[in-house]
N, C-alpha and C positions, 0 to 999 in steps of 0.2 A: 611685539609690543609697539606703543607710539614712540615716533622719533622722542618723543622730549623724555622718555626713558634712556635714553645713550648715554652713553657716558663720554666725554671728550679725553683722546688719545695725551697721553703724559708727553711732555716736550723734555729734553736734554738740559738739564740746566749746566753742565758746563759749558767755558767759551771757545773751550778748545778742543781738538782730540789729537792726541798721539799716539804713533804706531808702534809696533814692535819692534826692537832692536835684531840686528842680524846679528849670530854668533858668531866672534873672533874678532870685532870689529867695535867700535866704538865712536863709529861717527854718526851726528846725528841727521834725523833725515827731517825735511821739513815740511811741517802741513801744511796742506794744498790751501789755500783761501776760501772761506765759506761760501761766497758765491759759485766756484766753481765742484764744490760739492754739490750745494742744492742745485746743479744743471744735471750734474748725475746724476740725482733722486728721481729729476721729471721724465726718466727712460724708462716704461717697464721690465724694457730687457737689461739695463744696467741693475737697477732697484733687485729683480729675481738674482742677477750674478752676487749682490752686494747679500746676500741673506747665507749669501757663505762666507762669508768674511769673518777671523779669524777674532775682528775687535769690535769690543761688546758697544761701544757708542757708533759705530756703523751699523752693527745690526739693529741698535733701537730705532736709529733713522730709518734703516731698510724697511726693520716691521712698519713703523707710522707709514711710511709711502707705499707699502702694500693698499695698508687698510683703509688710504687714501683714494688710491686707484679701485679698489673694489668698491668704495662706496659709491662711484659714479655712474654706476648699472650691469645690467648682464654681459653688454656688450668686451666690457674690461675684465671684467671675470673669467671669460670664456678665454683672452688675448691671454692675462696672465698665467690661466689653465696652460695653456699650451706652451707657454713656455718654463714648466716645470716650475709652479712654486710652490705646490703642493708637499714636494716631499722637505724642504729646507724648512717651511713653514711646523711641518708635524714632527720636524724635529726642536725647531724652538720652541716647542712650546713647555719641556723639559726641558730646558737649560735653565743654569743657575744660579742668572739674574732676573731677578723679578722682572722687572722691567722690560726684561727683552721677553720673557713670560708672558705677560702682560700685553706685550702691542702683539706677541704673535698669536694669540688667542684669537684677538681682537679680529686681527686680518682676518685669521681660519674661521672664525663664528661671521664674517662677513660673507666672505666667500663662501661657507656652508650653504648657503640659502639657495643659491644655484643649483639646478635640477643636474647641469653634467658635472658641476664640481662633486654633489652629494653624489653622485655614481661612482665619481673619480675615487672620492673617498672610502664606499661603499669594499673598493681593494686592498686597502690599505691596513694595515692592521694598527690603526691610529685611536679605538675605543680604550684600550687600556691605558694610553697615555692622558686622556681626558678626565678618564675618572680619579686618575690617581689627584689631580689639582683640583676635586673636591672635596675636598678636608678644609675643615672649620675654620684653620689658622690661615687660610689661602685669600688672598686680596679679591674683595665683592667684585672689582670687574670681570678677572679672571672665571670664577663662579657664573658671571653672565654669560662670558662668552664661551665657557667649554660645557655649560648648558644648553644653550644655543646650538650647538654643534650638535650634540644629543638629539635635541629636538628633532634636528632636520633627518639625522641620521636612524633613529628609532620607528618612523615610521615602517622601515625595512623587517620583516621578518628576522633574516638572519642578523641585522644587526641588534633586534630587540634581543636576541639569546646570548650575544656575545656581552652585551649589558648588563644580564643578567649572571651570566657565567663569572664576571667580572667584578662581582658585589660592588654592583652601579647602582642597583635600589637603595640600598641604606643610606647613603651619603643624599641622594637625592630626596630622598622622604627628609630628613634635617632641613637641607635646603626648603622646603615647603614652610618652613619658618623662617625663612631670613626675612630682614630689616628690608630689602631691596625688592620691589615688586617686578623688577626684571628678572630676576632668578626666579624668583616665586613662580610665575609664568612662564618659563622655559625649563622649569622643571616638571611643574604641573603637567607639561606637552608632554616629557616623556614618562611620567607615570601613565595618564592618560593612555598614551600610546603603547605599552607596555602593557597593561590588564584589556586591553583587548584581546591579549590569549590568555584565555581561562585558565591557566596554570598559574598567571602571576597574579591573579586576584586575591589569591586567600592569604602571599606571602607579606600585599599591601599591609591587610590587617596583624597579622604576625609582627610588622616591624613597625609595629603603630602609627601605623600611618591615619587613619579615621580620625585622632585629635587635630591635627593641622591640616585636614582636608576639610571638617565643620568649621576649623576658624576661620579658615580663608573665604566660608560666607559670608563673612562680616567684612571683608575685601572693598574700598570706594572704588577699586575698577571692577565693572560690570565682566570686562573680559576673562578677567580672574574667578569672576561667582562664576559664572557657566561652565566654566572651565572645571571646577569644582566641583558644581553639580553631575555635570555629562562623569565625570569619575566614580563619585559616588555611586550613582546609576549600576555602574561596570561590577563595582566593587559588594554590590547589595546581593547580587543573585547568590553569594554563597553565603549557605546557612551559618556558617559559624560566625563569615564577617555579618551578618546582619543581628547576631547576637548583640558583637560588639560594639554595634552600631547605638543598639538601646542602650547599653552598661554608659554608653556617652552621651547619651542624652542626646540621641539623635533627631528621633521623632520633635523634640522640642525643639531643635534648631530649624527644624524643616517646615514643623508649622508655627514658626515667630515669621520665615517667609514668605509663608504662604496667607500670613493674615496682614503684611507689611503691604497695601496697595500699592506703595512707591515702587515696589521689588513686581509688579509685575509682569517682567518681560523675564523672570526666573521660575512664574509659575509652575509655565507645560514643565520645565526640566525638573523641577521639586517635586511634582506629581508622578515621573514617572520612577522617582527614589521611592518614592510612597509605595509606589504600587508594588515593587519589588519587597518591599518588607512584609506588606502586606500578605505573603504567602508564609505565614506562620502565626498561629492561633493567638500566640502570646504578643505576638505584635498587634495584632488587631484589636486584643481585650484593652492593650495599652493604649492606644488612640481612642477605641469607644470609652475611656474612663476618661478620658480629658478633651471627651468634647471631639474629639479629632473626627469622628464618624460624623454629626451634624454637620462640621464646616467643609465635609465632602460634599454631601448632599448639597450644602448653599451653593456650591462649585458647580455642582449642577445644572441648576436652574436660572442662576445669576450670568445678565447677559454679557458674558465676557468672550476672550477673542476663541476660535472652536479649537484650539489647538491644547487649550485648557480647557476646556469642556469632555474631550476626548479624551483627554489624560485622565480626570475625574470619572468619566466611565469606567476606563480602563481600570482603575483603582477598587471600584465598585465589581468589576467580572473577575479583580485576583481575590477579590475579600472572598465572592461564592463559592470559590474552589472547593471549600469545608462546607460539612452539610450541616455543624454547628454553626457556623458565619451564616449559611443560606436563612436559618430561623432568624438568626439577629436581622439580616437586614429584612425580610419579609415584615418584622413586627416597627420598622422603620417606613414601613408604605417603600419600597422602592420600587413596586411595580409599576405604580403610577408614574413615579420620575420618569423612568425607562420608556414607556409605553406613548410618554408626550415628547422624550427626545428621538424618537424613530420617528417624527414628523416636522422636523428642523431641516434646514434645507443644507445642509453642510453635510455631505458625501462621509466624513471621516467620522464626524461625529455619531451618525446614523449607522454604521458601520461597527462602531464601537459598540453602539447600544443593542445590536443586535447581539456582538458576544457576552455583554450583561446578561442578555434576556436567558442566551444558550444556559448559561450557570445556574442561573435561577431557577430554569424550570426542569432542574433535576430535584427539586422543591415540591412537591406535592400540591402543596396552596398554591401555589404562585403559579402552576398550568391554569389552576383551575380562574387564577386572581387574573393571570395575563387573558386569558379567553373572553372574562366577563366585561376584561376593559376595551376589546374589540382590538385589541392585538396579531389576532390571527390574519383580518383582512388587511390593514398595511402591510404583514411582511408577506403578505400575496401581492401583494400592490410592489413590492420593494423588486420581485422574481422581476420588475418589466425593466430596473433601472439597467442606465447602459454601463454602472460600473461593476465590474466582475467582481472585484472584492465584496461589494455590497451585496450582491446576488447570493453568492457564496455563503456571507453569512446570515443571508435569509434562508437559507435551504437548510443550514444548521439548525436557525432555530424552529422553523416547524416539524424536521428530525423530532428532535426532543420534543415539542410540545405534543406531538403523536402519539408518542411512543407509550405504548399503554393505555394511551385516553382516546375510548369509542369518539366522545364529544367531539374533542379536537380535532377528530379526525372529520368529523359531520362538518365542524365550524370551517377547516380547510375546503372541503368540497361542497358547502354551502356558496363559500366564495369563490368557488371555480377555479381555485389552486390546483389541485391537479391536472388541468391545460398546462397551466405556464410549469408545472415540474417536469412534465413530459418534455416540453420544449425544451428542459435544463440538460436535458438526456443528451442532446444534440451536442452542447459544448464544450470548451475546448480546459475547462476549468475542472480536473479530476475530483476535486473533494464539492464541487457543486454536482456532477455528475451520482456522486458516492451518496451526497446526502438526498439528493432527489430521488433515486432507485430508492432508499430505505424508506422515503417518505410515504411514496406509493407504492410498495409494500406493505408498509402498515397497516393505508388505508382499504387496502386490495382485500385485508382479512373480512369487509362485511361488502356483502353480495352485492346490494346497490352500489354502493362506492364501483366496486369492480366493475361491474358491467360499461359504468360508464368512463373510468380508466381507458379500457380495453375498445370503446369507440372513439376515443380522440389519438389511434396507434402508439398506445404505450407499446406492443411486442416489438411490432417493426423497430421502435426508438430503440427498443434494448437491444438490438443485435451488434450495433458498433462499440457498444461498451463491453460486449465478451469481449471483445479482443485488446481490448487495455492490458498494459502491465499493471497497471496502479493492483495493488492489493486490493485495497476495501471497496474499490470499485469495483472488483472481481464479484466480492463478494457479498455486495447489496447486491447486485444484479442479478447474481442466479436464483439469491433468495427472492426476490421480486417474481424474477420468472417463476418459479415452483410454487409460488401461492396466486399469480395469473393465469400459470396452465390448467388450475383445475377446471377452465371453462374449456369446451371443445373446441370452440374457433380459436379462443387462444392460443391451441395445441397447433390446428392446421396453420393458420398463418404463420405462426414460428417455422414453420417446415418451408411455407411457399415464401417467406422473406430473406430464407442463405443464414439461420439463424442456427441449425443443428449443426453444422461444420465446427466452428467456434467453442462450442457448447461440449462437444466431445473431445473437442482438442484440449479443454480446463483438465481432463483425465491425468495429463500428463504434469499437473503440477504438484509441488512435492508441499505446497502451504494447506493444511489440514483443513481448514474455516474453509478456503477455496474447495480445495476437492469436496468437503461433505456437501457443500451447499450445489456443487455442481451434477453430485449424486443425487441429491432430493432431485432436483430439478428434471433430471432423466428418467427417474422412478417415476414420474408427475405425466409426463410426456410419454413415455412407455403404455403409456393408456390405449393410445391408436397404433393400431399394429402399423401402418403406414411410415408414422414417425418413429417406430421400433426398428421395423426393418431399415428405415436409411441411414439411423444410428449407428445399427449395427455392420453397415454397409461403408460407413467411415471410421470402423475397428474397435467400437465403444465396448464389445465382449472383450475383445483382448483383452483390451488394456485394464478391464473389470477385472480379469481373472488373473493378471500381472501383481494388480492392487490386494488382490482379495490372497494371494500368496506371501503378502507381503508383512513381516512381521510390526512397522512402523506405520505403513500405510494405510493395514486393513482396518475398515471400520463397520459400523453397521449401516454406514449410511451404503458404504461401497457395494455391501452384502444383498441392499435392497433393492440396489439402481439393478445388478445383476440379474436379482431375482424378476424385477419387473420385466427388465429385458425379455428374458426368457420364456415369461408367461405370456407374454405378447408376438412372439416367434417359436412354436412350439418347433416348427422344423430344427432349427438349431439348438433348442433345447434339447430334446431328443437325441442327437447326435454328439452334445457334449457330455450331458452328465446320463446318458443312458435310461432313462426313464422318464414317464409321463402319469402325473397321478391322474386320480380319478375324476377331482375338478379340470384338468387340462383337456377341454372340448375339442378335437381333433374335426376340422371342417376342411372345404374342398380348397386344394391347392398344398395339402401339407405331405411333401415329402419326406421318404428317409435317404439319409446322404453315409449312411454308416458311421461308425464310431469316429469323431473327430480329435483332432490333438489338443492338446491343451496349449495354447497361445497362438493356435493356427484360428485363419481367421474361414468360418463356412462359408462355401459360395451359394449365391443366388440359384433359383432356378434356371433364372434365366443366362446367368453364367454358365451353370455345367451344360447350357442346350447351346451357346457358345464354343464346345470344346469340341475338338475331333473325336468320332469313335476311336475306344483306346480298351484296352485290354483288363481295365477297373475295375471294382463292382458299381454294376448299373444303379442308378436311383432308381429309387422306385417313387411313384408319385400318383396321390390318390385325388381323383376329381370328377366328378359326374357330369360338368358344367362341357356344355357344347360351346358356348362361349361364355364368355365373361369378362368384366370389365379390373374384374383383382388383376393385382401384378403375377399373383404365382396361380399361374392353372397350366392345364397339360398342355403340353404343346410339341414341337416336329422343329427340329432347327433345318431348315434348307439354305444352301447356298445361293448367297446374293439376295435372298428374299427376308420380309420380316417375318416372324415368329408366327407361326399356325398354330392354330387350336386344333386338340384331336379329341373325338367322342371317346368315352369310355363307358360302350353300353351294357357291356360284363359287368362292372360297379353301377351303372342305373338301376339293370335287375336284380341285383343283387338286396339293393336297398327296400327296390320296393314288394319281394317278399320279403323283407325281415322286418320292415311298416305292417305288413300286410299277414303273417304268421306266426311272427313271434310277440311282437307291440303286445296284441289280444289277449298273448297268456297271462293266469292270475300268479300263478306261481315263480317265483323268484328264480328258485333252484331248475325249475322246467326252462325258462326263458333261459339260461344261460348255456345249458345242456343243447337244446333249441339252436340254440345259435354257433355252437361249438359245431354241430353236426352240419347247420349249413355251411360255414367256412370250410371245415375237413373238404364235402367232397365239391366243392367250387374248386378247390387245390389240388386235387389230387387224390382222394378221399384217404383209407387207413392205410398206416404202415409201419410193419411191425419193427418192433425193435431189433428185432436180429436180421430185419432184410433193409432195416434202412441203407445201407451200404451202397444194394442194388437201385435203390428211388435218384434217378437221374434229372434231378433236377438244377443241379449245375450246367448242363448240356442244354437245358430244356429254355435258359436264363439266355445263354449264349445265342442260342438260335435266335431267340425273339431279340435281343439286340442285331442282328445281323438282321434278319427282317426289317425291323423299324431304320435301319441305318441311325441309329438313335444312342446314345447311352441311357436313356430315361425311358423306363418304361411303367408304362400304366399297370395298376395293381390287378385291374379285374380281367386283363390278357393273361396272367399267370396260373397257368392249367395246372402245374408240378409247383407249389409251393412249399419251402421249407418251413421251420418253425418260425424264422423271423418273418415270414411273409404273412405268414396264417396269423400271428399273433397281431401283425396291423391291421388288418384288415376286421379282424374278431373287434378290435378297439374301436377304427373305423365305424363300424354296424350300429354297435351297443350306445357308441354316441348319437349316435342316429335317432335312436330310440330311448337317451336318457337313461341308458341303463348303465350304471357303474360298474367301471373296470380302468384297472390299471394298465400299463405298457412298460413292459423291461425287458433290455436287454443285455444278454448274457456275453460269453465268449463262443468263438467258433460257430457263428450265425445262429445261435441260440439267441430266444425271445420266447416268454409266457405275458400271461396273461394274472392279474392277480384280483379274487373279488371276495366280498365282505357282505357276508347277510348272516343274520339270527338262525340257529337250528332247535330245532323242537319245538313245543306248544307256546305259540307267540302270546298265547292268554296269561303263560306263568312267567315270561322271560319281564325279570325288574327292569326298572330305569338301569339301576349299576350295571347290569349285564353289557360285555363287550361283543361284538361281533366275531365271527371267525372269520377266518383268510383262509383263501382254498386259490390252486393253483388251476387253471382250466387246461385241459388235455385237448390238444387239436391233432395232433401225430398220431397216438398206439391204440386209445381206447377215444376216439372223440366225444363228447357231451360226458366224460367224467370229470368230476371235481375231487383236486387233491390237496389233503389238508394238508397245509405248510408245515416243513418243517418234517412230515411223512417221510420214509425214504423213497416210498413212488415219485415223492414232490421233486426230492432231490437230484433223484436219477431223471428226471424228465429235464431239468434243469442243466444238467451238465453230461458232460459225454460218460 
């Protein structure tokens, strides 16, 4: 407070002081002369000794020459610190003469103010002796100055609980009514300071505190309104204190305020009580019924300082919050307001109005109200300023003004906002990042928009943002990505920009929004068997089949990223879930790697042609290509040298009679028999069921590995084929020639063939009619067909 609030220190009105008499004795002793008393006083190391003195008129002098010495500066404070006055001091302040009460306060509320005393003190367990001297009956200096003490001391964490714990609030909310504007204000500090942890706000209102915090508006120290206000502020965010608030006719205190010009420099702070209340329906209806909502609006527009301009925004984006409130003020014009303060040159105030704008155009009219009034191009115009917060909440609001609306989205990329949102990608600001990937997103959903996204490197931009922790920046980003990939170059650039690493790596997170949106985005990209394969090359099946086991985790998104995968890597398809349907076109470079594990992860081809010959079963691997430029074709591993292409012209020929004699036939049933018969004797031709024992084709395996020094051997060298080999190879052909068939396999190298055509008079077979399944025989009887489910099927099927 200002000096001319002090109070001046009480003097001794006796003219004398005498001492205590000594026991047994009766002689008297004689007082020293006042001069050479007050030569004692001006020592601060006598003055500290004398504050233990036994007799109550030395201690009054002691405390005055304390509180003398500490009003002289830091410097005195710090001397008398050290020479321990702290603890004689916190014990007079309970002793029980007032008077000596009373200067020791004095001193102690002097001394408080000091940063090492208030530390000093911070030790002490001197909070409960302060509060106990606020009671009613207790002399107003005293009240000043063990308020004061508070003050300095409550800004402390642990001291605000010990305050608390000490039912320090109730006496102090009293004190908020005293007569004396110095308590009034050192107490105000410590409630103040005090409801800054959300736990003491609701007890403010509980112990009625909201009457003597309204009247202290009416306070002729300015120090005291603000002070008032900045409380109320604190005390408004809980719902019930802001009940309360109205039952006192709060609102009315605030806007007698706010309509007072003289009280202008209370504005910003009465605005932002406003805006706090203003998050509740019934407060709003109260202020729109007495006018309170127009003399917003004026707040507005009226050129006052921006600090009230932006508080008045701010009041206007808590009213939006309700999508009841959003109709009121829409039928208020506020989009206009809004739309002319985003072109103020005041950084805060434009800032503000951008999160109006956000509230609003969860508003239906008001996208459509905001677009007409040319809104969309300033907050394109707003992405260039150099203040982040403003950036930020421009990217918010054409979030929202997008989202849903083709137009919006036209009227963004009319103005060439998608440049500067791409560029938002880059920065360093997580919820501009979040809202820019959703913004182009949106707009990505129509073809033109994309196109032209995708040439100013939106993919490139979004790779640094997979690797964010931020949640929602997870997850605009993949959803962006998955609605960018559906263009091809999309796909490859993400591949040649280090963007699939990242992307796979999202697998391993346990937040659901994240993993589904990082499944679509895989399922999207699974498109190009290239981007398949190196997916699956950084573990992305695993961790599919990890997820897809998982009773929390599995989804359908998880189901599909899987499924993509796999339709786009028929080799490891094949080898995990054993089977290949009939759409699954088997072309050159697809090998078999044998039944694989479940969370084991497949190697490449050109990994197993990395490995030493080993005692395993050989891949086999089908490819007619003398060269080629795919990753997986046949190939020769040699030492020291790179990877050789090997011909496989037993699979050339083979293709081009089954082009060349089977293609021509009209008949379904013939073409497949047809083709059963050429595979049988390319492998080995029949062999009966009771001599299969003798058919050496384990040996036969063996040798051509030893030959090739290779583990990988080409399918159309296999003169001795077993049922697994016959049955790819049968699959192989028939895709060749578009002719359906399935691939499965069984246990103990067992693999058929499975295929579906009409039998009998194709003239009488209905629409309803189902096709049969027949197993194809390459082993005992080649070119016959066995109906599923037969026991011939069955037996061909398992040993």
């Amino acid at each position: 407070m200002d000096d001319s609030y002090s109070k001046t220190p009480p003097t001794n009105q006796q003219s004398s002081h005498t001492m205590g008499k000594k026991a047994g004795k009766k002689k008297e002793v004689e007082t020293p002369p006042q001069e050479t008393f007050d030569t004692l006083l001006s020592t601060p190391a006598t003055v500290v000794l004398l504050l233990r003195s036994p007799e109550e008129d030395i201690l009054i002098k002691a405390c005055e020459a304390t509180h003398a010495f500490a009003e002289k500066g830091d410097e005195d404070k710090i001397a008398l610190l050290g020479l321990g006055v702290l603890e004689p001091l916190c014990q007079l302040i309970t002793h029980s003469n007032k008077l000596i009460r009373r200067n020791a306060f004095m001193a102690l509320g002097n001394m408080a103010m000091n940063g090492d005393v208030k530390n000093a003190l911070k030790k002490m367990d001197v909070i409960p002796s302060i509060i106990i001297n606020l009671s009613p009956d207790e002399d107003i200096v005293v009240h000043e100055f063990a308020t004061l003490c508070l003050a300095a001391l409550s800004v402390d964490f642990v001291c605000k609980v010990k305050i608390f714990d000490n039912n320090g609030l109730p006496p102090l909310i009293q004190l908020l009514s005293s007569s004396d504007p110095d308590v009034q204000k050192n107490s105000l500090d410590v409630v103040f300071n005090l409801v800054q942890a959300y736990q003491y706000r609701v007890v403010v209102h509980l112990l009625g505190g909201i009457p003597p915090l309204l009247e202290l508006l009416n306070s002729e120290f300015p120090v005291i309104q603000h002070l008032a206000l900045k409380t109320l502020q604190n005390v408004t965010t809980d719902k019930d204190t802001r009940g309360t608030f109205r039952e006192e006719q709060g609102f009315e205190r605030i806007m007698d305020t706010l309509d007072n010009m003289d009280f202008g420099d209370l504005h910003a702070e009465a605005l932002r009580v406003v805006a706090n209340c203003l998050s509740d329906t019934e407060s709003v209806h109260l202020i729109h019924e007495r006018g309170g909502l127009a003399r917003l609006m004026e707040f507005l527009l009226m050129p006052s300082m921006p600090e009230i301009q932006s508080n008045a925004v701010k009041c206007i984006a808590r009213i939006a919050l309700s999508s009841e409130n959003r109709k009121l003020l829409h039928e208020q014009n506020v989009e206009n307001v809004l739309v002319e303060l985003l072109s103020t040159e005041d950084i805060t105030v434009k800032t503000s109005a951008c999160q109006a704008v956000t509230a609003m155009s969860f508003h239906l009219s008001s996208k459509e109200r905001f677009r007409d009034l040319g809104a969309i191009p300033v907050m394109v115009e707003l992405l260039k300023s150099e203040s982040l917060k403003l950036r930020e909440a421009a990217t918010q609001v054409l979030c929202n003004l997008t989202h849903n609306n083709q137009l919006n989205s036209l009227a963004v990329y009319t103005a060439k906002g998608h440049k500067f949102l791409i560029q938002q990608l880059c920065g360093s600001c997580p919820r501009a990042v979040a809202n820019s990937a959703a913004t182009l997103g949106t707009m990505a959903r129509q073809e033109v928009i994309r196109c032209s996204i995708l040439s100013h490197g939106a993919v490139q931009a979004l790779v640094e943002p997979l690797k964010s922790k931020d949640t929602d920046v997870l997850v605009n980003t993949t959803l962006c990505l998955s609605l960018l990939s559906s263009d091809a170059e999309a796909r490859s650039e993400l591949q040649s920009s280090g963007g699939l690493p990242p992307l796979v790596n999202l697998l391993q997170t346990y937040n659901k929004e994240v993993l589904h949106n990082a499944c679509l985005a895989i399922s999207v990209l699974a498109r190009d068997e290239p981007a398949a394969a190196e997916m699956c090359r950084y573990g992305a099946l695993e961790m599919l089949q990890e997820i897809n086991m998982s009773v929390n985790r599995r989804s359908n998104f998880s189901e599909t990223a899987m499924k993509s995968l796999l339709d786009s890597n028929l080799s490891v398809k094949y080898s995990l879930t054993g089977q290949l349907a009939s759409t699954d076109i088997i072309s050159d470079g697809f090998y078999d790697a044998g039944k694989g594990r479940a969370g084991q992860r497949v190697l490449t081809l050109e990994e197993f042609a990395n490995q030493p010959l080993n005692q395993r079963r050989p891949i086999i691997v089908v490819s007619t290509a003398y060269e080629s430029s795919h990753d997986h074709v046949l190939i020769q591993r040699k030492k020291g040298k790179h990877l050789k292409l090997r011909d496989d012209i037993s699979l050339q020929s083979l293709v081009k009679t089954t082009k060349e004699c089977i293609l021509p036939l009209d008949d379904e049933r013939e073409q497949y028999a047809a083709l059963a018969r050429l595979v049988s004797e390319a492998m080995g031709g029949e062999v009966k069921r009771e001599k299969l024992h003798e058919f050496a084709w384990v040996l036969h395996i063996s040798e051509l590995k030893s030959q090739l020094q290779s583990n990988i051997i080409p399918i159309g060298l296999i003169k001795r084929g077993f049922y697994c080999h016959r049955a790819l190879l049968f699959k192989y052909l028939a895709d060749c020639i578009r002719v359906s068939s399935t691939l499965v396999r069984g246990e103990y190298d067992r693999a058929w063939n499975e295929v579906f055509f009409f039998t009998g008079n194709r003239a009488r077979i209905g629409h309803c009619s189902q096709p049969s399944r027949y197993i194809v025989d390459l082993m005992h009887q080649p070119g016959s067909l066995l109906a599923a489910n037969d026991p011939a099927a069955v037996r061909y099927q398992t040993i």
